[in-house]
C-alpha atoms as one frame of an Amber mdcrd trajectory, in Angstrom:
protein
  84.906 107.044 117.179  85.788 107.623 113.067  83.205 106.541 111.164  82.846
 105.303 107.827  81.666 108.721 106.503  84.466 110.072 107.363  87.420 110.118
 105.275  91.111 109.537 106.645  94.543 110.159 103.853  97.485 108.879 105.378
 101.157 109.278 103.933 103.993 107.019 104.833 107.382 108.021 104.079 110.766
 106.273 104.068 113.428 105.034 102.464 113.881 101.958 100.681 113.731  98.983
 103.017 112.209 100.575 105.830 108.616  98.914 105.434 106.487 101.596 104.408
 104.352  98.434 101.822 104.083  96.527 105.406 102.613  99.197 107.300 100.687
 100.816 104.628  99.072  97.126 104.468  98.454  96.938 108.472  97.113 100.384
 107.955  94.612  98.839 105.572  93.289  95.860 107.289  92.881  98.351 110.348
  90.427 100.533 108.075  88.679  97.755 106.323  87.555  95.953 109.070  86.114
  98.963 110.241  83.866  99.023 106.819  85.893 101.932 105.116  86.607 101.498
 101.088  90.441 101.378 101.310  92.833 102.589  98.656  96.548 102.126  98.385
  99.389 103.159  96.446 102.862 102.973  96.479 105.300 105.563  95.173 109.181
 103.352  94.726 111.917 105.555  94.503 115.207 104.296  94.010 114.370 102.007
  97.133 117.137  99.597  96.592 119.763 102.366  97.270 117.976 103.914  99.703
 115.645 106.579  97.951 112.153 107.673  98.768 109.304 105.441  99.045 106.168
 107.016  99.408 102.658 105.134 100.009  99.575 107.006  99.974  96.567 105.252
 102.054  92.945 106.911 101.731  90.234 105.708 102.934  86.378 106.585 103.475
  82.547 105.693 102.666  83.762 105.680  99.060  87.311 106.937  97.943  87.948
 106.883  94.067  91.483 107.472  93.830  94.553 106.456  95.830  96.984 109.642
  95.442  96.786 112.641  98.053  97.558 116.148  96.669  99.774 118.379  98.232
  98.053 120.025 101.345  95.559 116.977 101.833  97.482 114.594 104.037  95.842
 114.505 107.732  99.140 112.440 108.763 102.081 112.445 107.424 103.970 109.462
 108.994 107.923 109.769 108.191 110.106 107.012 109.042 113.023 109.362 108.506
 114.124 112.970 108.728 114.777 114.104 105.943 111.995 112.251 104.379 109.941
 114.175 106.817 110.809 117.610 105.476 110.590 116.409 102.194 106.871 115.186
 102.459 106.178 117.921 104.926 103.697 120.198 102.263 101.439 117.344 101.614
 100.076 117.791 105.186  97.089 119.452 105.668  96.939 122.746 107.885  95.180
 121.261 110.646  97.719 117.693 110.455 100.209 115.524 111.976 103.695 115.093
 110.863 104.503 111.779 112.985 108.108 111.642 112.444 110.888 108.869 113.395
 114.484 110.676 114.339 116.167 108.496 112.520 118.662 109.536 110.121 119.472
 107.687 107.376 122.373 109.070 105.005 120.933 109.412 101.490 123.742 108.798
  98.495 124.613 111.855  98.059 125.506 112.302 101.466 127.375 108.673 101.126
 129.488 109.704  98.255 129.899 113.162  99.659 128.495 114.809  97.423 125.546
 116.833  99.679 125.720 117.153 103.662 122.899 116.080 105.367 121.171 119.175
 106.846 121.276 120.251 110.289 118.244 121.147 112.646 115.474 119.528 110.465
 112.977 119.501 113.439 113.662 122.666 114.525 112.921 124.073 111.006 109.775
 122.026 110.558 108.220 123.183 113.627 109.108 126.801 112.403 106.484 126.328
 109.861 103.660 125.505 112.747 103.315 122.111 111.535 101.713 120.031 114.285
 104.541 117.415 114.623 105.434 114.323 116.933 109.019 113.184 117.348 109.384
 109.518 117.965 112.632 108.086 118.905 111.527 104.837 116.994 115.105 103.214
 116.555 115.793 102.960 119.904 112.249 101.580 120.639 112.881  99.362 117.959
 115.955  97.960 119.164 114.130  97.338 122.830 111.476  95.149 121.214 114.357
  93.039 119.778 114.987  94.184 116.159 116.207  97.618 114.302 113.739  96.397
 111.620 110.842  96.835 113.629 110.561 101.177 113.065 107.622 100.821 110.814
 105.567  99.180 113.778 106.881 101.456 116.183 105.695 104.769 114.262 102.294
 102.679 113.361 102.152 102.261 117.354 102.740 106.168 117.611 100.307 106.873
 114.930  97.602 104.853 116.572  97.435 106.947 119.593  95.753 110.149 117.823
  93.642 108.448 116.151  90.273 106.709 117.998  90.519 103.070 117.420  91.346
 100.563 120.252  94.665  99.233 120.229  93.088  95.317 119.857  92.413  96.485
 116.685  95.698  97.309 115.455  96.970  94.219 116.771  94.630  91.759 114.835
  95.706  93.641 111.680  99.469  93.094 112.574  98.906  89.645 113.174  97.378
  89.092 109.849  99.697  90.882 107.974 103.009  90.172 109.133 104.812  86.229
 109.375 104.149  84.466 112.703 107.566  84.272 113.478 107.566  87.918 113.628
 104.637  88.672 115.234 105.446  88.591 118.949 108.245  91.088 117.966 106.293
  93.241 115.843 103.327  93.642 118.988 105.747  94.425 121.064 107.001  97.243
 118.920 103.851  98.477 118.262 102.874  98.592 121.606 105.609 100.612 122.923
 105.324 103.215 119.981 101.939 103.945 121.140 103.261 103.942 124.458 102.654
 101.068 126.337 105.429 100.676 128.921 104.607  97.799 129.837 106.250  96.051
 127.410 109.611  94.706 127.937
């Protein structure tokens, strides 16, 4: 079980309007229930047109600041590809990219301008980065929104690390509206790969 003398730095990456805030929150009830000091920060790019937003979450027995260096990220949790090879040297050596396969055209690829690269997986994994591949749209979209990625790669994330899945849940359902919260479960649950869901 993780303890509170342990300490845990967690990235979420995305673009804007992909709900990195919303999960970095979940991810922060999660800890402090479990008695770790929590910090959070959030990183806007140009999120309205679909830049990076980054979110740092650290927490421990005491953590005094909120930003993780490059090379000090246990999991790096990408809600996109590209954002995934962009984030990729803040994981430590011994991390977890967590990566969603979505691809979501940045402007420069809109105005064409830039061609969004080929074989990003492929060339992560070149590097030896520990990395899972979640096919979170489409998991998404079976829980009954496209919206609900974030809570599919928090479901995904959940399964390396050592706290039961009631757990996660409670946080969700404190964090997000109640007329999203059946939805949001669901998600959750089949990220971290509950089948059972429907």
């Amino acid at each position: 079980m993780i303890s509170v003398h342990d300490s845990i730095n967690i990235m979420i990456v995305g673009v804007g309007g992909q709900g990195t805030l919303l999960a970095s929150r979940v991810l922060g009830n999660v800890f402090m229930h479990r008695g770790f000091d929590v910090k959070i920060s959030e990183v806007h790019g140009m999120s309205q047109r679909g830049g990076s937003v980054v979110t740092y979450v650290r927490c421990g027995e005491k953590v005094y600041s909120p930003i993780i260096e490059p090379g000090c990220a246990d999991y790096v949790l990408a809600f996109e590809q590209l954002e995934a090879a962009r984030w990729l040297s803040y994981l430590k050596e011994d991390g977890v990219l967590v990566a969603s396969s979505q691809q979501i055209d940045p402007m420069p690829v809109i105005t064409g301008a830039a061609k969004y690269p080929e074989n990003i997986f492929a060339t992560i994994e070149e590097t030896g980065a520990r990395t899972m591949v979640v096919d979170a749209l489409a998991l998404a979209e079976k829980a009954g929104s496209s919206k609900a990625v974030n809570t599919v790669m928090l479901g995904a994330l959940s399964s390396l690390l050592d706290i039961p899945a009631a757990e996660w849940e409670s946080a969700l359902a404190e964090t997000v509206p109640e007329k999203f919260k059946d939805l949001n479960i669901a998600a959750f649950r089949l990220g971290r790969g509950d089948q059972s869901e429907k």
